[in-house]
KEKOLKOL-836839 format. One line per 3 residues: their letters; for each residue y, x, z of N, C-alpha, C. Coordinates in steps of 0.2 Angstrom, whole numbers, plus 2048, in hexadecimal, padded with zeros to 3 digits. Example, Ala and Ser with C-alpha at 12.3 -4.5 7.8 and 13.67 -1.06 7.14 Angstrom:
BEGIN
AS> 7E4,842,827,7EA,83E,827,7F0,842,827 ~ 7F5,840,823,7FB,844,824,800,840,827
//
This chain:
BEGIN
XXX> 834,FB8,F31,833,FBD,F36,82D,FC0,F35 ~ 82C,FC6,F38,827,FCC,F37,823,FC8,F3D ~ 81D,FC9,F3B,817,FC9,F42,818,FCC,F46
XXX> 81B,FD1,F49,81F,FD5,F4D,823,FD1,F50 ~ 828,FCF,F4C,82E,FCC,F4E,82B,FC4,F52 ~ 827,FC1,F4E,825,FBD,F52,821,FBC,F57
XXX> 81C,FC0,F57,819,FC4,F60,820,FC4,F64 ~ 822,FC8,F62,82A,FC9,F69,82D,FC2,F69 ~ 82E,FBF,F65,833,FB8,F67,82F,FB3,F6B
XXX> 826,FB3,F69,821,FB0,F6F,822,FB0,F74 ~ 821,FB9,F75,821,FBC,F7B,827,FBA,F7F ~ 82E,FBB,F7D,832,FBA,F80,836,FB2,F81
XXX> 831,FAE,F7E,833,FA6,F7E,82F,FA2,F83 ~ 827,FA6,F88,824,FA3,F89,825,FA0,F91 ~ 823,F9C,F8F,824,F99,F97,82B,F92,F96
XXX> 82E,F92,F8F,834,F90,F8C,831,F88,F8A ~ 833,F83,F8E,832,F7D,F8B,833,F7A,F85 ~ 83B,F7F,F84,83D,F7C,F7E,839,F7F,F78
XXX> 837,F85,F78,833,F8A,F73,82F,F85,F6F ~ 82C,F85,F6B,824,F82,F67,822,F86,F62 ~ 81F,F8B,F61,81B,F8D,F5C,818,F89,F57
XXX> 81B,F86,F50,816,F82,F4C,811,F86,F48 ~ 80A,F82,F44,807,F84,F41,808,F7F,F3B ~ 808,F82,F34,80C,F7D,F30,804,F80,F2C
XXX> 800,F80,F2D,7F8,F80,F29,7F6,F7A,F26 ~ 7F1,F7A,F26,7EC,F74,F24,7E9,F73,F2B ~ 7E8,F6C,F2C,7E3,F6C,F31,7DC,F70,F32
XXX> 7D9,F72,F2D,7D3,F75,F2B,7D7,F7D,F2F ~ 7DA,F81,F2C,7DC,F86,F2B,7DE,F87,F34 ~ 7E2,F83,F37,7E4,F82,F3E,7DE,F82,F41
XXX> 7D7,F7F,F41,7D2,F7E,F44,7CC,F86,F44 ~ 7CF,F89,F3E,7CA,F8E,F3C,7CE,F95,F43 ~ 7D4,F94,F43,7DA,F99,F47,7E0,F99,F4A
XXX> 7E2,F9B,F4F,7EB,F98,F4C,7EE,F9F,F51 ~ 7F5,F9F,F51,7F8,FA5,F57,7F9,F9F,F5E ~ 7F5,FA2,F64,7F4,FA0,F6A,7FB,F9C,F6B
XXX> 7FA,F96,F6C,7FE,F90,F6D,802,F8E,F68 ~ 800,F8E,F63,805,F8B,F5E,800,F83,F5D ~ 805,F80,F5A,804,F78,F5B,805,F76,F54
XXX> 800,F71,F52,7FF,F6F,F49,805,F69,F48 ~ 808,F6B,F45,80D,F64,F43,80B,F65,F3B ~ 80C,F5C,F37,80C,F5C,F30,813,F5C,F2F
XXX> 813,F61,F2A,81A,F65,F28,81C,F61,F21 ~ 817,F5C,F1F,81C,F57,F19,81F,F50,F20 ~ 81F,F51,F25,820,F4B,F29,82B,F4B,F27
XXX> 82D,F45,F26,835,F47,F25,836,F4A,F2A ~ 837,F4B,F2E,83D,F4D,F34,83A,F53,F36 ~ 835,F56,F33,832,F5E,F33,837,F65,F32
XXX> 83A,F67,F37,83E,F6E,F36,83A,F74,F36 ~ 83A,F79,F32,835,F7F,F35,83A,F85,F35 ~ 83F,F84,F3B,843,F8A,F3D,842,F92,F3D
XXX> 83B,F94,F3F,83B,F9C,F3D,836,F9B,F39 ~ 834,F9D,F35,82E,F9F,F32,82B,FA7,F33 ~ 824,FA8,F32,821,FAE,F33,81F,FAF,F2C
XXX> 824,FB3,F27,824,FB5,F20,81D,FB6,F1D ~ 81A,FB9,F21,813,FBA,F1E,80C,FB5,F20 ~ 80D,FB2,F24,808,FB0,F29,804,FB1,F2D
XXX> 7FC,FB0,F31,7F9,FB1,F33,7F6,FB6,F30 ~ 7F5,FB7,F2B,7F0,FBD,F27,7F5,FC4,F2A ~ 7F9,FC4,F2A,7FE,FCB,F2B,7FD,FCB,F32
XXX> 7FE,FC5,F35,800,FC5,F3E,7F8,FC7,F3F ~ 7F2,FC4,F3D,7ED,FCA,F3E,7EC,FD2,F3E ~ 7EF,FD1,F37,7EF,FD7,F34,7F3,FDF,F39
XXX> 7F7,FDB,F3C,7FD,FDF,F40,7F9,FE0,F48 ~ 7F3,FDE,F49,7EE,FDD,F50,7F0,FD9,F54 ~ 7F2,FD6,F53,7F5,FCE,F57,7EF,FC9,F57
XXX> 7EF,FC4,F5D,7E9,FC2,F5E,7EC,FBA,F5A ~ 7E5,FB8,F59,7E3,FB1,F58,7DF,FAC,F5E ~ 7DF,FA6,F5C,7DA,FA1,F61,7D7,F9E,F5E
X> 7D3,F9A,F5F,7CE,F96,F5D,7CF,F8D,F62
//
């Protein structure tokens, strides 16, 4: 998905229990930024799915003016 696209599935997922935004980074990389609420899981653990993917990443999801956190 486009950063775009993923902002709107956020936005429209929020308040959604079942929803999780993962961040499939390195610890390092997760601590330096991440997109507001997403949650670190290790993505070599077996039972790891990563259902949507955000094709470019964080670097484009900036790039597009979309916030980050700390």
């Amino acid at each position: 998905m486009t950063p775009a696209e993923a902002r709107e599935t956020i936005a429209g997922r929020s308040g959604d229990p079942g929803f999780v935004l993962l961040d499939v980074r390195t610890p390092k990389e997760f601590a330096e930024e991440r997109i507001r609420g997403a949650v670190m899981v290790d993505y070599l653990f077996p039972s790891f799915r990563n259902v949507l993917d955000l094709a470019v990443g964080i670097t484009k999801w900036k790039e597009a003016g979309f916030p980050t956190a700390r």
